[in-house]
RODO-2510 file (C-alpha; in nm, 4 decimals, decimal comma):
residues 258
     n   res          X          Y          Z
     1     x     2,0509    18,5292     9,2488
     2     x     1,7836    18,7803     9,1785
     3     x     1,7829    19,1113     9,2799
     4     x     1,4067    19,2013     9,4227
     5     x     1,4727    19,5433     9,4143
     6     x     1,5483    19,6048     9,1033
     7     x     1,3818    19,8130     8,8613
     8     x     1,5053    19,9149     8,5042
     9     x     1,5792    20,2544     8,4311
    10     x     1,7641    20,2868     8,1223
    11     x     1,7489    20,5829     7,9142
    12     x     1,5641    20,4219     7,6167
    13     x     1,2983    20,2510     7,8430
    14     x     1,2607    20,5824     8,0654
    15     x     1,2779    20,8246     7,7591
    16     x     1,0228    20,6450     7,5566
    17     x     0,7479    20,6289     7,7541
    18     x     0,8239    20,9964     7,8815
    19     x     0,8182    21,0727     7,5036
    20     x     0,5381    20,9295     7,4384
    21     x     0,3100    21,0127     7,7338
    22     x     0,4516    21,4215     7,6196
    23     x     0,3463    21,3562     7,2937
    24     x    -0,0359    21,2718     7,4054
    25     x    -0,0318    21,5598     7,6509
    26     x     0,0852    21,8321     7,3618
    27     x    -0,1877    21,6717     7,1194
    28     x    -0,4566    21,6638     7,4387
    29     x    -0,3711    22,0133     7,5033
    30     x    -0,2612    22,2892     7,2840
    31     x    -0,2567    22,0844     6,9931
    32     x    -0,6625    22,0549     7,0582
    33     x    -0,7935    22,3755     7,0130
    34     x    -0,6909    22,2871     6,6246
    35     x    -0,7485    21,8836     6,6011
    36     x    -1,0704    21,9217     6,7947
    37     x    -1,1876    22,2512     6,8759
    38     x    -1,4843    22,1774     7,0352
    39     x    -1,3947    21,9018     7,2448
    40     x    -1,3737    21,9043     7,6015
    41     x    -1,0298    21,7668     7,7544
    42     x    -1,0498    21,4199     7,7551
    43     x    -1,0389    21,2896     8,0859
    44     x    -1,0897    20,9502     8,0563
    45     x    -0,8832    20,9221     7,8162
    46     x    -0,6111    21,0296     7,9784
    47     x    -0,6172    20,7671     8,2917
    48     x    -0,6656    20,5136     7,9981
    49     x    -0,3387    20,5819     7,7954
    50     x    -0,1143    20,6572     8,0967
    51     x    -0,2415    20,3722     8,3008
    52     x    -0,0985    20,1847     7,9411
    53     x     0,2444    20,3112     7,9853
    54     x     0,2363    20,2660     8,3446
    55     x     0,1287    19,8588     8,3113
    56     x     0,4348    19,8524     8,0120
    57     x     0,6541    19,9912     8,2355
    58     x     0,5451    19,7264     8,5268
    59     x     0,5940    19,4326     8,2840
    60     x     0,9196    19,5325     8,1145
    61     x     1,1148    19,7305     8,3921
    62     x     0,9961    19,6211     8,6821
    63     x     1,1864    19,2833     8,8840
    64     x     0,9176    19,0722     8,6664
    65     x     1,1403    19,1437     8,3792
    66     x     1,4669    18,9629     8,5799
    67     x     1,2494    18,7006     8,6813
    68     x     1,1551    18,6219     8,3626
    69     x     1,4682    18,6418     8,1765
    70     x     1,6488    18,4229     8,3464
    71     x     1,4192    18,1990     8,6071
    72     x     1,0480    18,1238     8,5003
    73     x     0,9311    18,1054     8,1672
    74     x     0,6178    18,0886     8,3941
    75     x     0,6798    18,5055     8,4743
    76     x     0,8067    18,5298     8,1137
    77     x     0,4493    18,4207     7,9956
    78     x     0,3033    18,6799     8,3012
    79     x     0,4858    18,9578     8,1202
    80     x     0,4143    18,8818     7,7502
    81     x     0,0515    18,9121     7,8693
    82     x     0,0703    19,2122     8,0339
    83     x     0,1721    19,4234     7,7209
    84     x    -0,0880    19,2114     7,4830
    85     x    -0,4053    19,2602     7,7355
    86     x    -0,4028    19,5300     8,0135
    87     x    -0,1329    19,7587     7,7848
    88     x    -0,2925    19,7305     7,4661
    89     x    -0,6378    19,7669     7,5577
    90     x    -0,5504    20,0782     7,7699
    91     x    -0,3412    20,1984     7,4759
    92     x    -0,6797    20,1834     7,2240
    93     x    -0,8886    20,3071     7,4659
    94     x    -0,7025    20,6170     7,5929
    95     x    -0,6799    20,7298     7,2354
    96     x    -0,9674    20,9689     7,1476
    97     x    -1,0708    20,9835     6,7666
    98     x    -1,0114    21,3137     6,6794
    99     x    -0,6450    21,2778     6,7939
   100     x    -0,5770    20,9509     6,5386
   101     x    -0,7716    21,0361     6,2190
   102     x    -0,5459    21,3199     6,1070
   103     x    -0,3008    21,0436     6,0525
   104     x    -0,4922    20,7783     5,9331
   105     x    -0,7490    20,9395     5,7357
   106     x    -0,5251    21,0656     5,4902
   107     x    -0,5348    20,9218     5,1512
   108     x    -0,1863    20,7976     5,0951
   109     x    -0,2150    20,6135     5,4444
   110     x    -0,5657    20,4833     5,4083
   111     x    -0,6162    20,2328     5,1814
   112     x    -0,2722    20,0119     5,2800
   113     x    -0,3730    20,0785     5,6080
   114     x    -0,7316    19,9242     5,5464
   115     x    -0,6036    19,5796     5,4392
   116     x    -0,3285    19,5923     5,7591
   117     x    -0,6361    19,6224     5,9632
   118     x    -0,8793    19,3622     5,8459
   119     x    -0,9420    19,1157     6,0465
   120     x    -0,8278    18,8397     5,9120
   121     x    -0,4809    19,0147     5,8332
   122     x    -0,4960    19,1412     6,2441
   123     x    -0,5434    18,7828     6,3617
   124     x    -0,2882    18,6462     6,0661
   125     x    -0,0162    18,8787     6,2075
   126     x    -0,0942    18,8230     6,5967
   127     x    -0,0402    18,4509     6,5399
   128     x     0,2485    18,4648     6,3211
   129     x     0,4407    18,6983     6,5749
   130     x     0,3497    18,4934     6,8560
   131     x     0,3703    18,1361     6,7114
   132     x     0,7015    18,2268     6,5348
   133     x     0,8644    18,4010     6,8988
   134     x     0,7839    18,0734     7,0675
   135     x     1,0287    17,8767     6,8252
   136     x     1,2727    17,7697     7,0593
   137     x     1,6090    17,9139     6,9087
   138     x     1,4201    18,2214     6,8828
   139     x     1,2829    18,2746     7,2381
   140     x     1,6040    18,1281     7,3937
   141     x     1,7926    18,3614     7,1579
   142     x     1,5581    18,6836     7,3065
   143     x     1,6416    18,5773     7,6364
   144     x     2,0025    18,6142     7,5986
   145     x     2,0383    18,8847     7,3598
   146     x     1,8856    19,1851     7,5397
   147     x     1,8803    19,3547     7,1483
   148     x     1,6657    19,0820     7,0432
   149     x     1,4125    19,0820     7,3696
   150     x     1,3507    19,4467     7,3191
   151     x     1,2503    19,3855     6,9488
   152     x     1,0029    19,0479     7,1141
   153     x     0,8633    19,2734     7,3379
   154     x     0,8005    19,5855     7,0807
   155     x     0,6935    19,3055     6,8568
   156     x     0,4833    19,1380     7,0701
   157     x     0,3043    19,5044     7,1552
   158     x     0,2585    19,6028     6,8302
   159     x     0,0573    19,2679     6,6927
   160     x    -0,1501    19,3064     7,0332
   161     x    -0,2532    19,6848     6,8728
   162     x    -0,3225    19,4894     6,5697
   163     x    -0,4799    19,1839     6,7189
   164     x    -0,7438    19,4196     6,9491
   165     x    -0,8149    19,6920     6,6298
   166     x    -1,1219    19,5051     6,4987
   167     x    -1,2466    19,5296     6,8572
   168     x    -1,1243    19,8386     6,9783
   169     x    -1,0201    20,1141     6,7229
   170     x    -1,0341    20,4132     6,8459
   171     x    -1,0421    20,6106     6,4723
   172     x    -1,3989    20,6597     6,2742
   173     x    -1,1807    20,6589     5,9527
   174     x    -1,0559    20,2720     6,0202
   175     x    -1,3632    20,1876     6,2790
   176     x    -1,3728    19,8798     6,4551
   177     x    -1,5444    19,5451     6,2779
   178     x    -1,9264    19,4879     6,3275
   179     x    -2,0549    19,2696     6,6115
   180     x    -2,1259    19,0072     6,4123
   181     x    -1,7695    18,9811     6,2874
   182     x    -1,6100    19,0599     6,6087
   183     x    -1,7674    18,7245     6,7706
   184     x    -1,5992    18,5584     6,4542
   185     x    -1,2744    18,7063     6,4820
   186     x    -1,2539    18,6490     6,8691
   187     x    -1,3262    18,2833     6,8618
   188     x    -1,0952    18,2575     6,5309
   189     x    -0,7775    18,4023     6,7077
   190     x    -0,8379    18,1743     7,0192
   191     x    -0,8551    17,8463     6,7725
   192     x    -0,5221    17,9716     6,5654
   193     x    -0,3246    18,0263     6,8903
   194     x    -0,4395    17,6449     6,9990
   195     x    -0,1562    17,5221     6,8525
   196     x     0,0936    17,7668     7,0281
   197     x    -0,0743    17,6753     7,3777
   198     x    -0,0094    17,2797     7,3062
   199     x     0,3322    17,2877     7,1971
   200     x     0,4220    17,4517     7,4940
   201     x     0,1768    17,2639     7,7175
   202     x     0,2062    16,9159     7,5957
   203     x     0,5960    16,9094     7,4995
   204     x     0,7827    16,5852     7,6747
   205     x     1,0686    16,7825     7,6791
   206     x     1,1545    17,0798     7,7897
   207     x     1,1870    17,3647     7,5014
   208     x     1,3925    17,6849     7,6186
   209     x     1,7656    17,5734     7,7654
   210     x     1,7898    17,9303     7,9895
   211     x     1,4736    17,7659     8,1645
   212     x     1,6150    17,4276     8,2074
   213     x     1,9600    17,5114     8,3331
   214     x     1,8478    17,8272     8,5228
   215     x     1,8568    17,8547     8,9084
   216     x     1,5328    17,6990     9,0990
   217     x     1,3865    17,9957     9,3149
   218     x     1,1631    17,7277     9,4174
   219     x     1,3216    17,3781     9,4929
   220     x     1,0018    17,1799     9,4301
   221     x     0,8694    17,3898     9,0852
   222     x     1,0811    17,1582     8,8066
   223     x     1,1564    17,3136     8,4995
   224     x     0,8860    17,0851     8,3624
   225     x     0,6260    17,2384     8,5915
   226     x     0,7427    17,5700     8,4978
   227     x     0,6831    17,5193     8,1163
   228     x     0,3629    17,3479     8,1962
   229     x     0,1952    17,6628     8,3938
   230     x     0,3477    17,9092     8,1553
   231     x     0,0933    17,6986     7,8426
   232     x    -0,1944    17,6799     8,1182
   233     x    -0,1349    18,0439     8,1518
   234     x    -0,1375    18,1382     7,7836
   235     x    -0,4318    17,9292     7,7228
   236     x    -0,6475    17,9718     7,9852
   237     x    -0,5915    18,3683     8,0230
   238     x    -0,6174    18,4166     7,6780
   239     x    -0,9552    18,2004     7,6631
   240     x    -1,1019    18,4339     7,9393
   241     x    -0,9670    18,7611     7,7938
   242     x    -1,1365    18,6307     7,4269
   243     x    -1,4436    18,5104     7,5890
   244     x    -1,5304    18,8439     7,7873
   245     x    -1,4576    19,0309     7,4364
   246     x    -1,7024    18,7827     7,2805
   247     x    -1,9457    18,8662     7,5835
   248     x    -1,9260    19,2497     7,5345
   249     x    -1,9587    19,1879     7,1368
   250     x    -2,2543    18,9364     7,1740
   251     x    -2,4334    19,1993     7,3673
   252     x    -2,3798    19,4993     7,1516
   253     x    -2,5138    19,2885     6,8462
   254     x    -2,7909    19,2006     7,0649
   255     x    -2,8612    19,5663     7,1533
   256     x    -2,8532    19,6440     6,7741
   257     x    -3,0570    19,3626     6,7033
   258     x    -3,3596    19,4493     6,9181
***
């Protein structure tokens, strides 16, 4: 049975996000006086991005992770969106400017990394990576292969940084879409992903085997139950996620407007 109390702490989980949170610290701090030299220390920022690795951590290493892999697709679902909202959006916004655009302003960089970041290659990518994880051999493959669920979850990260770049870019040398297109974009994602949401939600049988076969924590939640809250989860979090983006857009082309 599951093991409540268990947290991961593996080297390459641990020693990432330690990595990475050093990195940001070295470029906030003595690596500022050069990228920035008239900046103040960015505060904000800094709850921002850590709060991201903190919320990563929480979804991937924390008993979530257990509960997911081998119970309830339902907590599977819980995690996914946990590293494509909260972590993401932290992520973007706890990266000041001036500590991005000495990467991505250079020439060699820009231009391939223009097209990567359109939106219509963003929202491409997002659903391919998604829609193309929720295969069945796939996902069931990703929850018995720990390999291959490390590369879904990396994968699943990395086309939510992509997926919330027209919206939330935190460089001036690849700035974020116009309001106008924003609005577009959100409501375009949330109509390509439809067709994730009713596979999952409308199936008459039940698509990942671990889930089927696996151990009921709850006697009266069916495997069929489980599949059918993990859809009403994608969907409807993902509607209210793209609809309060679509608020905050609508109102900054407003403000522009008048």
């Amino acid at each position: 049975m599951i093991d409540w109390y268990h947290w991961h702490n593996e080297p390459w989980l641990i020693g990432g996000l330690v990595l990475i949170g050093w990195l940001w610290a070295i470029l906030a701090g003595p690596a500022r006086s050069r990228l920035a030299p008239a900046a103040a220390y960015p505060r904000g920022h800094a709850i921002r991005f850590y709060l991201s690795l903190l919320v990563f951590y929480l979804a991937v290493g924390s008993p979530l992770d257990q509960i997911g892999e081998r119970f309830l697709f339902a907590a599977h679902m819980a995690q996914h969106q946990l590293l494509i909202y909260p972590t993401a959006i932290l992520f973007l916004l706890g990266l000041p400017h001036w500590m991005v655009d000495p990467l991505l302003g250079q020439r060699a960089l820009k231009a391939p990394l223009r097209v990567l970041v359109h939106p219509i290659i963003c929202a491409a990518i997002y659903a391919l990576v998604i829609g193309i994880w929720h295969a069945p051999s796939l996902y069931d493959l990703a929850l018995r292969n720990k390999v291959v669920h490390v590369a879904e979850h990396l994968m699943f990260f990395g086309a939510a940084l992509l997926y919330w770049w027209p919206l939330l870019s935190p460089s001036r040398s690849l700035p974020r879409s116009g309001h106008g297109i924003q609005m577009l974009y959100v409501l375009g994602v949330l109509i390509a992903m439809t067709p994730v949401f009713a596979y999952i939600t409308f199936s008459q049988e039940i698509l990942y085997p671990t889930y089927e076969f696996a151990p009921r924590l709850f006697p009266d939640f069916s495997p069929a139950n489980d599949q059918l809250l993990a859809g009403v989860m994608m969907k409807l979090v993902g509607m209210f996620v793209a609809l309060g983006a679509f608020g905050v857009s609508f109102y900054g082309w407003y403000q522009e407007k008048r």
